[in-house]
C-alpha positions as CSV (number, residue, x, y, z in Angstrom):
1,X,122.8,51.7,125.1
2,X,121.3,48.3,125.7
3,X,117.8,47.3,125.9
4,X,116.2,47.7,129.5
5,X,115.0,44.0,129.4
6,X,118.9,43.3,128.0
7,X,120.6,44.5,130.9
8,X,118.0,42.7,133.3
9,X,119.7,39.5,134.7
10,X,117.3,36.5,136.3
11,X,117.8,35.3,139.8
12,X,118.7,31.8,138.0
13,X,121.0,33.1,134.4
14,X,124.6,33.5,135.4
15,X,126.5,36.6,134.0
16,X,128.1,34.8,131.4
17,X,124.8,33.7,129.6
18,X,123.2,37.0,130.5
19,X,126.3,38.6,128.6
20,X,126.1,36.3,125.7
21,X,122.3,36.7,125.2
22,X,122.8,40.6,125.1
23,X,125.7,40.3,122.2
24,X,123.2,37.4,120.4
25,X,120.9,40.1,120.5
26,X,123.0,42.8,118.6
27,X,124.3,39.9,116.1
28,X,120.7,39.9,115.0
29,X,120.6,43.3,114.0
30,X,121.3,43.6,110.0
31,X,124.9,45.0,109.4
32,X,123.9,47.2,106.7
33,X,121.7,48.9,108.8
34,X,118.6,47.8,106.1
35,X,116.1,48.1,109.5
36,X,117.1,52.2,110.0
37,X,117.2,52.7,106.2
38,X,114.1,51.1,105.8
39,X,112.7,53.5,108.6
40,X,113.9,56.6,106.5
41,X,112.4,55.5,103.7
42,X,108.9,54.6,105.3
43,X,109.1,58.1,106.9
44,X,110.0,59.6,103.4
45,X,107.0,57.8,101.4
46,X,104.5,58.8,104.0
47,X,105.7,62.6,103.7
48,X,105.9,62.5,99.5
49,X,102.5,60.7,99.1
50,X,99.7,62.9,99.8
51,X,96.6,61.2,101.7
52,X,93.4,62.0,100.0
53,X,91.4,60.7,103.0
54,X,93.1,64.0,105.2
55,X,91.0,66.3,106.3
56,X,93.5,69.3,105.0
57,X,94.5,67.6,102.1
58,X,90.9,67.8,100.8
59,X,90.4,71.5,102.3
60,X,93.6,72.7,100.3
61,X,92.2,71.1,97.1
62,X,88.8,72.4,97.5
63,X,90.0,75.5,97.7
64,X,91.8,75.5,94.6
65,X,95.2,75.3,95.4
66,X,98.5,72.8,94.7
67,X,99.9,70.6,97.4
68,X,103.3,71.1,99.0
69,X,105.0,69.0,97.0
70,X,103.1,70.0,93.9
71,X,104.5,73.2,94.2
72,X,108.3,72.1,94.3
73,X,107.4,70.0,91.0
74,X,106.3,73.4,89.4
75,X,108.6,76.0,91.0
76,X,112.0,73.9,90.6
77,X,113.7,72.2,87.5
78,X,112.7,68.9,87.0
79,X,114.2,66.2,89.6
80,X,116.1,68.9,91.6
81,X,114.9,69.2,94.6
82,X,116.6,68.1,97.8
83,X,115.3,68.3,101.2
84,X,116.7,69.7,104.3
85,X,115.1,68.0,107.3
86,X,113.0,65.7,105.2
87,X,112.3,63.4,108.3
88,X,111.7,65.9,110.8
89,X,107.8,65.7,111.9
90,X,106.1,63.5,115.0
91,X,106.2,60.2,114.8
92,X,104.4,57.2,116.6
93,X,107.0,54.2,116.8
94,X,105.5,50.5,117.4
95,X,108.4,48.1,118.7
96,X,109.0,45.1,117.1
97,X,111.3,43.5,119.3
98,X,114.7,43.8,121.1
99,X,116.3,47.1,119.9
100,X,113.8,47.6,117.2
101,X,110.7,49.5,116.1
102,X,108.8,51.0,113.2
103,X,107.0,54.1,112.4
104,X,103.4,53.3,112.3
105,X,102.2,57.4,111.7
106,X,104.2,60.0,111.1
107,X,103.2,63.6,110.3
108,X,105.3,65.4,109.0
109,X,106.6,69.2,109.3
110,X,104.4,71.7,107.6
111,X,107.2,73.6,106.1
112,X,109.2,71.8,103.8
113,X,112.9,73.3,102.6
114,X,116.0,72.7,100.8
115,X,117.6,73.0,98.1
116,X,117.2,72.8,94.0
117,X,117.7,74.3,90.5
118,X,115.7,77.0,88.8
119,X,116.7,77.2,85.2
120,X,119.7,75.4,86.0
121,X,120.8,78.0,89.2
122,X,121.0,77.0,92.6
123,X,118.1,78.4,95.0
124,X,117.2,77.4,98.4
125,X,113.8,77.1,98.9
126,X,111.0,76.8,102.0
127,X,107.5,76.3,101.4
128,X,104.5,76.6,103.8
129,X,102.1,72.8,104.0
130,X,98.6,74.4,104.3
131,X,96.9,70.9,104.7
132,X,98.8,70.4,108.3
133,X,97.5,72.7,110.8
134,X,97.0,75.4,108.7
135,X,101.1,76.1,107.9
136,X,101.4,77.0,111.9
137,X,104.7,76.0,113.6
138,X,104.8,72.6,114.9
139,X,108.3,71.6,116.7
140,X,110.2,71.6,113.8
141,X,109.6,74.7,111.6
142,X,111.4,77.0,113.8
143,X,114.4,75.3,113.2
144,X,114.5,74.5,110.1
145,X,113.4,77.9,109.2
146,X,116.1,79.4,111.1
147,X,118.8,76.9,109.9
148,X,118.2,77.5,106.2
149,X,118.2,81.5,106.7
150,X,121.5,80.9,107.8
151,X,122.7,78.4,105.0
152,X,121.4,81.0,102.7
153,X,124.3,83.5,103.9
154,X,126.5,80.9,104.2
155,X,126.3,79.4,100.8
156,X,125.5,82.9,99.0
157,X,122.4,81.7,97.3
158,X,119.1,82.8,96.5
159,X,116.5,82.1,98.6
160,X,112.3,81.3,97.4
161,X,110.0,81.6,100.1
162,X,106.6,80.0,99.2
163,X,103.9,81.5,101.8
164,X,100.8,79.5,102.2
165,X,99.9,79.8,106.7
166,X,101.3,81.6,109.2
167,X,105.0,80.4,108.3
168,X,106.7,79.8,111.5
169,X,103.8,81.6,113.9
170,X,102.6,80.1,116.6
171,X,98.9,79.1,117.9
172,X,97.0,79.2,121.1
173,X,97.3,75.5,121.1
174,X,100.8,75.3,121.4
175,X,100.3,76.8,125.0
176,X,97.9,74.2,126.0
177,X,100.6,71.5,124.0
178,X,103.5,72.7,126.0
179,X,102.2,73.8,129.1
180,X,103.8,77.3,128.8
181,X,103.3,80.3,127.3
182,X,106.6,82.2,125.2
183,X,107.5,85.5,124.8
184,X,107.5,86.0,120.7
185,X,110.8,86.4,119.6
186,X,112.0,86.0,116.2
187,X,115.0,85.1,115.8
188,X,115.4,84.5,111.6
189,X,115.2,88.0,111.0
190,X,118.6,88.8,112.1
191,X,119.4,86.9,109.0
192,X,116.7,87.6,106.6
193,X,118.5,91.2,107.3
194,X,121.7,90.6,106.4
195,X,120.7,88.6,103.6
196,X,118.3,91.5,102.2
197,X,121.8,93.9,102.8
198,X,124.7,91.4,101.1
199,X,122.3,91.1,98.1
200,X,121.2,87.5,98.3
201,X,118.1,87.4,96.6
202,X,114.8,86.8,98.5
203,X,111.9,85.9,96.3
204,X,108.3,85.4,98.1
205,X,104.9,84.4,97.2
206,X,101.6,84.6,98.7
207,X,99.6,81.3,97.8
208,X,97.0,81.1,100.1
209,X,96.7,83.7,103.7
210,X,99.9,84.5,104.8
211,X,99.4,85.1,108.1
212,X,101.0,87.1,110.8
213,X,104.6,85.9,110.7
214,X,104.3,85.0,107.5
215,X,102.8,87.8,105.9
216,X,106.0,89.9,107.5
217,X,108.5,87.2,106.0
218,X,106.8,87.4,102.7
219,X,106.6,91.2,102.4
220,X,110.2,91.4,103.6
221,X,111.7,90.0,100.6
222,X,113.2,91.7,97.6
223,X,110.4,91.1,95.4
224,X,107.0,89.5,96.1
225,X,104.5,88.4,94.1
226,X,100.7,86.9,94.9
227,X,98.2,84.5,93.4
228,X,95.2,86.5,92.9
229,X,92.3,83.6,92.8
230,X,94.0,82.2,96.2
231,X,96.5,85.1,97.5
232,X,95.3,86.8,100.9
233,X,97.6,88.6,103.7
234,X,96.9,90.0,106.8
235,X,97.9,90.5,110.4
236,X,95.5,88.6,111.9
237,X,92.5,86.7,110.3
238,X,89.1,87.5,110.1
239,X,87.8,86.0,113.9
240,X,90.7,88.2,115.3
241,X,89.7,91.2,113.8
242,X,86.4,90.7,114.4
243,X,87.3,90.6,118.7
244,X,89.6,93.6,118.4
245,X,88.1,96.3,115.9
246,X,83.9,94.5,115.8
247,X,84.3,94.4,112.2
248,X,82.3,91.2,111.3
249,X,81.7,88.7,108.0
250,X,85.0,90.1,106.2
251,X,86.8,87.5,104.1
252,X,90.1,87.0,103.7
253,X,90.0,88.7,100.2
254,X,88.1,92.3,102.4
255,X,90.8,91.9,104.8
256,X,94.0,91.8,102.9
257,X,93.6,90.3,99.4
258,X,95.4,91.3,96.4
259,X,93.2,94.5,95.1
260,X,94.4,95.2,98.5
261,X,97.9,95.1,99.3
262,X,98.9,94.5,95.4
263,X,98.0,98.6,95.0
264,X,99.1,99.8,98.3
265,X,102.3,98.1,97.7
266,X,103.2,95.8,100.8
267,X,103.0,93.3,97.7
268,X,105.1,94.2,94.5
269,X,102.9,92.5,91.8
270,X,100.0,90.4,91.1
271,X,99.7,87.0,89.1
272,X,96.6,85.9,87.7
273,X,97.2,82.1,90.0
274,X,100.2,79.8,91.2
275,X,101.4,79.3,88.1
276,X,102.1,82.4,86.8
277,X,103.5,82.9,90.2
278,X,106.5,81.0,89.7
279,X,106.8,82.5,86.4
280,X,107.3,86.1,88.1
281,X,109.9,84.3,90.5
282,X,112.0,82.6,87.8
283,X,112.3,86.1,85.9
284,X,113.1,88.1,88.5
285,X,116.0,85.7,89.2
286,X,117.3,85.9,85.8
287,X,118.3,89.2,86.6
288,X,119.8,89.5,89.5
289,X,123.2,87.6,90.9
290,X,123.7,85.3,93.8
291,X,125.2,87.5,96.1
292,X,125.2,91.4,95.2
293,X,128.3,91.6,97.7
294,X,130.4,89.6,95.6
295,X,128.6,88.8,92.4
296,X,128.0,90.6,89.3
297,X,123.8,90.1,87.8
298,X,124.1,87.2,85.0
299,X,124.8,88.3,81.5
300,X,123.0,86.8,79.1
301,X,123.8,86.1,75.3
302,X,122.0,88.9,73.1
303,X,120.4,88.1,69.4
304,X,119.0,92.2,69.5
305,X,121.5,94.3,68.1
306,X,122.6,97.3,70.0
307,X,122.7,99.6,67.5
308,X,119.1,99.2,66.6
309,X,117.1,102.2,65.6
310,X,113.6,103.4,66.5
311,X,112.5,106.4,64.4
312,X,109.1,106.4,66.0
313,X,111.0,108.1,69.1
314,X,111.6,111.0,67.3
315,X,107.7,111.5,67.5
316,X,106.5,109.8,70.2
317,X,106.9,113.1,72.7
318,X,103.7,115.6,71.9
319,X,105.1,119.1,70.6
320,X,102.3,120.4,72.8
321,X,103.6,119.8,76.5
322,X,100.9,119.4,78.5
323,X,99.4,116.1,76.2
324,X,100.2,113.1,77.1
325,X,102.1,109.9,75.6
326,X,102.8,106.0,76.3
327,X,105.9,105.9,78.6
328,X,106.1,101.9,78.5
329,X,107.2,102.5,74.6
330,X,110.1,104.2,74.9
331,X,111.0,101.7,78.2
332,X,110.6,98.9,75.2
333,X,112.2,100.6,72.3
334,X,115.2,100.9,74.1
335,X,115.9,97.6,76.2
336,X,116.0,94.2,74.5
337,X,112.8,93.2,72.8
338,X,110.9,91.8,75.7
339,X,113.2,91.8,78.6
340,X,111.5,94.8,80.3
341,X,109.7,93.1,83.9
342,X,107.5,95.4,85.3
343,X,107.7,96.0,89.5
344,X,104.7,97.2,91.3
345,X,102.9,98.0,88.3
346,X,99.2,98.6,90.3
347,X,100.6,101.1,92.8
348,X,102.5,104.1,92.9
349,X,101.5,104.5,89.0
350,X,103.1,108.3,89.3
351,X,106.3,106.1,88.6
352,X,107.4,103.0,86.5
353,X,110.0,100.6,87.9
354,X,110.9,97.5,86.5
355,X,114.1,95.1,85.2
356,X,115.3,94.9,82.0
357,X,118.2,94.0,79.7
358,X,120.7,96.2,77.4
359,X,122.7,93.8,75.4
360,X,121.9,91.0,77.8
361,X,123.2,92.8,80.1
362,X,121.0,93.5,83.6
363,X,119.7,96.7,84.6
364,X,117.5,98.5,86.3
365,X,114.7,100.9,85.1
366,X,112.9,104.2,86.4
367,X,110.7,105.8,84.5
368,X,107.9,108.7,85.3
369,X,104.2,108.2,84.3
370,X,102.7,111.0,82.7
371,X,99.7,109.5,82.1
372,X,98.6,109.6,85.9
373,X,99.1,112.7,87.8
374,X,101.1,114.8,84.7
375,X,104.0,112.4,86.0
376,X,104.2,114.7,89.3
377,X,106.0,112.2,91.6
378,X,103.1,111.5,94.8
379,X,104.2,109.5,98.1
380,X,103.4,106.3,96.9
381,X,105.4,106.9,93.4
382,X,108.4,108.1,95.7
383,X,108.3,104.8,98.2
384,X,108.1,103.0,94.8
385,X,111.3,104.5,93.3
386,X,113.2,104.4,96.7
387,X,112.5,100.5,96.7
388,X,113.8,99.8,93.3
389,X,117.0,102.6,93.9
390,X,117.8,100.3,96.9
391,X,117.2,96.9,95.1
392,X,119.4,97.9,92.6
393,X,122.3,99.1,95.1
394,X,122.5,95.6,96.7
395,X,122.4,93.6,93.4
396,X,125.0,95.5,91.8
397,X,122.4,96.7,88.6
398,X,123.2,99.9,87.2
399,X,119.9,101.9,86.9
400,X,118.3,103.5,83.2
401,X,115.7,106.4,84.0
402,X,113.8,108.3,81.8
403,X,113.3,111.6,83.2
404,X,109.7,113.6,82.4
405,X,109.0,114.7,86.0
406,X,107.1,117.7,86.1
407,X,108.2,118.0,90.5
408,X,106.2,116.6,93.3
409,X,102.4,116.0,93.8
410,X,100.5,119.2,94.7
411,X,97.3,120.3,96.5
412,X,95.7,119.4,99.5
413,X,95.4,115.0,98.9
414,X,99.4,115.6,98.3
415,X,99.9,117.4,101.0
416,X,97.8,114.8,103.3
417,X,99.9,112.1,102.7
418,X,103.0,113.0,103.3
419,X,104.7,113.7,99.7
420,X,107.6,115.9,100.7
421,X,108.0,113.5,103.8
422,X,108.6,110.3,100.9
423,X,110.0,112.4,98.4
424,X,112.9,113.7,100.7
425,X,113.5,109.7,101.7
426,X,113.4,109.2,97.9
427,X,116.6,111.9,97.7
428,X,118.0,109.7,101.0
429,X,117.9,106.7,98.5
430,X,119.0,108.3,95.7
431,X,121.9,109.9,97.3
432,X,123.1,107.4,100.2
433,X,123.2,104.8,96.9
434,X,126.0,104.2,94.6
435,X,124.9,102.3,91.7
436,X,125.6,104.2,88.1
437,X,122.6,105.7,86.9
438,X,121.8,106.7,83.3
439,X,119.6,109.8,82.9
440,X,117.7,109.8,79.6
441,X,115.9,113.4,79.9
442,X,112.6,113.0,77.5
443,X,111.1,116.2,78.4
444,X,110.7,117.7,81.6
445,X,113.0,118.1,84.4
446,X,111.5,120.9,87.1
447,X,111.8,121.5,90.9
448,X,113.7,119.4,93.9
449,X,112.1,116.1,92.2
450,X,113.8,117.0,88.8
451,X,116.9,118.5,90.7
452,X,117.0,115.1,92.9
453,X,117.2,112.6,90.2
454,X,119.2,114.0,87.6
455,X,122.1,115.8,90.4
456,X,122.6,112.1,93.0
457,X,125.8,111.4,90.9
458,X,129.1,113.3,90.2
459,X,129.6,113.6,87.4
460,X,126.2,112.9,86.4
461,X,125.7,110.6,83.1
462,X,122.8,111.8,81.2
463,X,121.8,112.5,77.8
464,X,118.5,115.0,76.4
465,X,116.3,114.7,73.8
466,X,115.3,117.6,71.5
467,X,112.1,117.6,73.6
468,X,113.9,118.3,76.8
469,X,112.5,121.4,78.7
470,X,113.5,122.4,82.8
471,X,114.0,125.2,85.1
472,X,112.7,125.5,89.0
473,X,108.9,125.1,88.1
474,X,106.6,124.5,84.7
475,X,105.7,128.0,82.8
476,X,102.3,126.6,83.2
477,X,102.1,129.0,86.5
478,X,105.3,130.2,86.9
479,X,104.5,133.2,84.8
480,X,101.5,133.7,86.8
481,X,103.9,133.5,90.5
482,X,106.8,135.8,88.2
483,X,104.9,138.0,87.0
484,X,102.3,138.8,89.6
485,X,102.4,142.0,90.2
486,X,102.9,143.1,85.9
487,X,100.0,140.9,84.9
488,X,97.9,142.1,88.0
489,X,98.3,145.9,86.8
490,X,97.6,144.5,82.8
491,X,94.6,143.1,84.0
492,X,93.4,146.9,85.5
493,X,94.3,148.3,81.6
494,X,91.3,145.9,80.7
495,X,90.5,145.1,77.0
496,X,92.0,142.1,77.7
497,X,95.6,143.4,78.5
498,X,96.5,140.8,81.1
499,X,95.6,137.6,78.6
500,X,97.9,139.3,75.7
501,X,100.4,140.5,78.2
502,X,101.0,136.5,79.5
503,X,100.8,135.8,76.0
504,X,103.9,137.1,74.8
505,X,105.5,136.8,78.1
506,X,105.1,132.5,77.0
507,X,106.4,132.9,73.8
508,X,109.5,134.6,75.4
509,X,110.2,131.8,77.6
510,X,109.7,129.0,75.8
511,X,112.0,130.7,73.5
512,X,114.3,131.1,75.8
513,X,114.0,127.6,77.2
514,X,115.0,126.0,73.8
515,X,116.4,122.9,74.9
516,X,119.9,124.3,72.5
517,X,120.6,127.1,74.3
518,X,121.6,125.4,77.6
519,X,123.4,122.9,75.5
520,X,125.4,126.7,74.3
521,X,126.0,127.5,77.8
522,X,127.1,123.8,79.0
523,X,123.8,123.3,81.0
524,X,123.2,120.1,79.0
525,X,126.5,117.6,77.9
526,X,124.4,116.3,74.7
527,X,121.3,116.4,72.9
528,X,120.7,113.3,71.1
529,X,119.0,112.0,68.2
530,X,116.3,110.0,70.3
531,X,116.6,107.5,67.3
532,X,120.3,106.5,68.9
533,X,119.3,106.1,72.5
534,X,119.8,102.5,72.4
535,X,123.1,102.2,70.9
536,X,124.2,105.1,73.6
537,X,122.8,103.8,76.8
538,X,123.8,99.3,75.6
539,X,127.8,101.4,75.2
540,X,127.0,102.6,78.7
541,X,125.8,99.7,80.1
542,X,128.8,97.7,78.6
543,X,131.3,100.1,79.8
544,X,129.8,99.5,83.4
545,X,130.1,95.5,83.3
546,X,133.4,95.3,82.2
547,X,135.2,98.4,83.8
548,X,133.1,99.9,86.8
549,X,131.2,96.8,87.8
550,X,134.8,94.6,89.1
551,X,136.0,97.5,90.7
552,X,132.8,98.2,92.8
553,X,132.4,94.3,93.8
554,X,136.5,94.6,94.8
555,X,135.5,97.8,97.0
556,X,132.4,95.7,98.6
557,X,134.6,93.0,99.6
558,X,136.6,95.3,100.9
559,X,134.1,97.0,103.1
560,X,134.5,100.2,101.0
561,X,131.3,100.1,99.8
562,X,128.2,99.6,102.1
563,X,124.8,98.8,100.2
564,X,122.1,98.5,102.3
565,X,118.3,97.2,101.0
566,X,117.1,97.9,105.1
C-alpha cells in the first residue's frame, strides 16, 4: 500500500506529478530488498547477543545458570541449530523516511524453538528465556509453542523441552496488558498427547522453577531429568502458597526441589547441574526411535561379544534366601558393558527400571530390588514399573526383567498407600501392553505380583536359574498359615514340639520346591546355567529385531496395534 503522505495530493501538484513522485518514491527502494534484510538481521543480532547491562540477564547469571542460547550451544551438535520464529518478539520501529523504518529495540520472545542435531539426529527443541519476564508468555510463545507441538507430529521427530519459567503460563499482568481477562485453556496438549501415544520422544529438563504450565509440560514427557544446584517445580511459587495454605519463608528448593519430586517421582532422575542434564537427554535418545508408530529404536554397532560369560553369576544369589545381594550386577553382567541407563533411580527403589543394550540392540529393563523392602513390590515400585512397561510399548523396545519378587508390600504403611490399588494398574500395564518381554527368574516368583509378571504373555518367554524358588506365598509364613491348626496342637505337647514339628515340615518343602522338579513336571521350560544368560537373552533380543519387530511396526501402521503412553 502506499505511504499516507504518498497518496496526499496538494491543492497546486497535478495528478501526473503526484503520480510520478509516488513511483520516484518506490524506485528508491533497493531492489534486493538489502533495507528488509538488513532489518532481519538487526533483529537477529539483538536476540543472539546477550545484554549484560539487563536486569534478567544478570539475575539468571547470578543465580548460576546458562543463558538461552548458551543452552542450545551445549544441548545441540555444534552449528546446528535453526530457529523457528527467530524474529517474533516486540519491536519499537523508528521511520526513516518514505516507506521505511528501522528497529530501534526489540525484545525478543522468551521461548526460543526449532530445530537441530543431537549426535547427528534430528530433534526439535523449545527452550524457556528466564532473563525475560521470568519465561512467562508474551504474545508469541503460545504460538510458537503450539506450532512446533504440531511440527513434531508432523515431521515424526523427537522433541527436547528445556524448562526454565512458567513455559507458556500466563501472568496477572497480561490482564492489565490486554484489558481482558481469558479463560485458561491449553490447547498444546491435544498434541503433546498424541505425540506421548505415536511414540515420538519427548525429553524435558527442569533448569531453573518450572512453574505452573511448565512444570505440567515438563513432567508430561517420556523422561525428565532436573538440575539439582538450580532445578525447582511447583504449582505455584512460594508468595502463592504462602496466600492460599499461610505457609511462609519456603524456598523454591522446600517447595518442590529435587530431594522433592526427584524421590516422589513426578521427575524421573536427578543430575548433579545443566550439564549433566543434557548428558541424561542425549542417552536417553540413543535409545529410543523417532517415531515408535513406525520406527524401530536405533541399533547400534557392538564391540561386546554376545556370548560372553560371567561365572560370578553362578554365586552371586545367597544359598540362604532371606540374605540379600546386588541386583544392579546381574543388570550389568548381562547387557553390554556400560549401556545400562538407570530411570527413576531415587524413587520407587522396590523396583529397578532402566535402558540398556543387548548386542547393540535397545531394550528395556525391570528388575526387583531386594535390597529395599525384600524386593516386595510397594505402590511407588508398581507406578515405577507401569511407567517404564508403557514407555517401552510406544517405542517399540522389547523389555529384559529379572524376576526376584517376593509379592506385594505388606502391613499397615502398605496398606495406607494404596499398594493393591497400583499393583492391579501395574497388571493393567502389563497386560493391556504388547511389547515381548524376557523373564529371567533369579529366585523368587510368589503371589499375584509374581503370577502378574511372569503370566502378561502367551506363550511366556522366560528362562530360571538353579536358584529359582515360587509357589502362592514364601514358606517364611506359609507354614505358619498351612499348618495352623497341627503346629498349634505341637505347641500344647510342649518340650518344644511345635519348633521341631515346623522344622521338618521346612525341610519337606524346600525339598519339594527344588527348582528341578517343576522343570520334571513342565512347570518351568528351562533351567539355565546363569553363566549363559547373556548369550540366551542377546539370541532373543536379535530374533525380536529382525523377525517380530517389522511385523509389529506393519500391524501399528495398520491400526492393529494400539500403544498408548496416556
Amino acid at each position: 500500500m502506499p505511504d499516507d503522505d504518498d497518496s496526499k495530493t496538494s491543492d497546486t501538484e497535478s495528478p501526473a506529478k503526484s503520480r510520478l513522485r509516488q513511483v520516484s518514491n518506490h524506485l528508491s527502494l533497493p531492489a534486493d530488498y538489502s533495507d528488509v534484510r538488513s532489518q532481519i538481521d538487526t533483529l537477529k543480532n539483538i536476540a543472539n547477543t546477550p545484554d549484560p547491562s539487563r536486569r534478567g540477564y544478570i539475575r539468571q547469571k547470578q543465580a548460576g545458570k546458562l543463558w538461552v542460547r548458551e543452552r542450545l550451544e551445549q544441548v545441540l551438535d555444534r552449528d546446528t541449530f535453526q530457529e523457528i520464529g527467530s524474529l517474533s518478539g516486540t519491536v519499537t520501529w523508528e521511520k526513516t523516511g518514505p516507506q521505511r523504518e528501522k528497529p530501534i529495540s526489540f525484545i525478543p520472545s522468551n521461548n526460543v524453538q526449532g530445530l537441530g542435531k543431537v549426535r547427528g539426529r534430528r530433534v526439535l527443541l523449545t527452550a524457556d528465556d528466564f532473563s525475560l519476564r521470568s519465561g512467562h508468555a508474551d504474545g508469541a510463545s503460545a504460538g510458537k509453542t503450539i506450532y512446533v507441538e504440531k511440527l513434531a507430529l508432523a515431521l515424526k521427530i523427537p522433541v527436547v523441552k528445556l524448562v526454565d519459567g512458567s513455559s507458556g503460563g500466563g501472568s496477572v499482568t497480561t490482564i492489565r496488558k490486554e484489558g481482558w481477562s481469558y479463560l485458561p485453556y491449553v490447547p498444546m496438549f491435544h498434541q503433546v498427547i498424541q505425540q506421548l501415544n505415536e511414540g515420538i520422544p519427548n525429553v524435558g529438563a527442569v533448569l531453573g522453577p518450572a512453574i505452573g504450565l511448565g512444570a505440567a509440560r515438563v513432567t508430561a514427557c517420556h523422561f525428565s531429568v532436573m538440575a539439582a544446584d538450580i532445578g525447582s517445580l511447583f504449582n505455584a511459587g512460594p508468595e502463592v502458597v504462602k496466600d492460599a495454605t499461610f505457609e511462609e519463608g519456603l524456598s523454591f528448593q522446600d517447595l518442590g526441589g529435587p530431594m522433592i519430586h526427584c524421590t516422589n517421582g513426578t521427575i524421573d532422575n536427578m543430575a548433579a547441574n545443566e550439564a549433566e542434564c543434557f548428558e541424561q537427554l542425549r542417552t536417553v535418545l540413543s535409545y529410543l526411535p523417532n517415531c515408535g508408530k513406525y520406527n524401530a529404536p536405533p541399533v547400534l554397532p557392538c564391540t561386546d561379544p554376545e556370548d560372553r560369560e560371567d561365572e560370578s553369576l553362578r554365586r552371586i544369589i545367597p544359598r540362604k534366601q532371606t540374605r540379600m545381594y546386588n541386583p544392579w550386577t546381574i543388570i550389568k553382567s548381562v547387557v553390554d558393558k556400560g549401556s545400562f541407563f538407570e530411570i527413576g533411580d531415587l524413587w520407587g527403589r522396590t523396583a529397578i527400571t532402566g535402558l540398556a543394550r543387548l548386542g547393540g540392540r535397545p531394550v528395556g529393563i525391570i528388575s526387583l530390588n531386594c535390597e529395599v523392602n525384600s524386593g516386595a513390590l510397594d505402590a511407588q515400585g508398581s507406578q515405577k514399573l507401569a511407567r517404564l512397561l508403557k514407555l517401552c510399548d510406544v517405542m517399540n523396545l522389547p523389555v529384559l526383567q529379572f524376576v526376584d519378587v517376593p509379592g506385594y508390600a505388606i502391613g499397615t504403611l502398605a496398606e495406607r498407600s494404596g499398594t493393591m490399588r497400583w499393583g492391579i494398574e501395574l497388571a493393567k500395564a502389563y497386560f493391556s501392553t504388547t511389547t515381548p518381554i524376557f523373564s529371567v527368574i533369579t529366585r523368587r516368583a510368589y503371589g499375584v505380583a509374581g503370577g502378574i509378571m511372569l503370566g502378561a504373555r502367551d506363550p511366556h518367554v522366560q528362562i530360571a536359574w538353579p536358584s529359582g524358588q515360587w509357589g502362592s506365598l514364601p514358606l517364611e509364613g506359609g507354614i505358619e498359615v498351612g499348618h495352623r491348626h497341627e503346629l498349634r496342637q505341637a505347641d500344647e505337647m510342649g518340650l518344644g514340639e511345635g519348633k521341631e514339628r515346623y522344622e521338618e515340615l521346612e525341610e519337606e518343602y524346600r525339598r519339594l520346591m527344588n527348582p528341578v522338579r517343576t522343570a520334571n513336571a513342565f512347570g518351568v521350560e528351562e533351567i539355565v546355567d546363569p553363566v549363559g544368560t547373556r548369550g540366551v537373552v542377546c539370541a532373543w533380543a536379535r530374533h525380536v529385531y529382525e523377525v517380530l519387530l517389522p511385523v509389529r511396526l506393519a500391524e501399528r501402521a495398520a491400526g492393529r496395534v494400539v500403544a498408548v503412553y496416556s
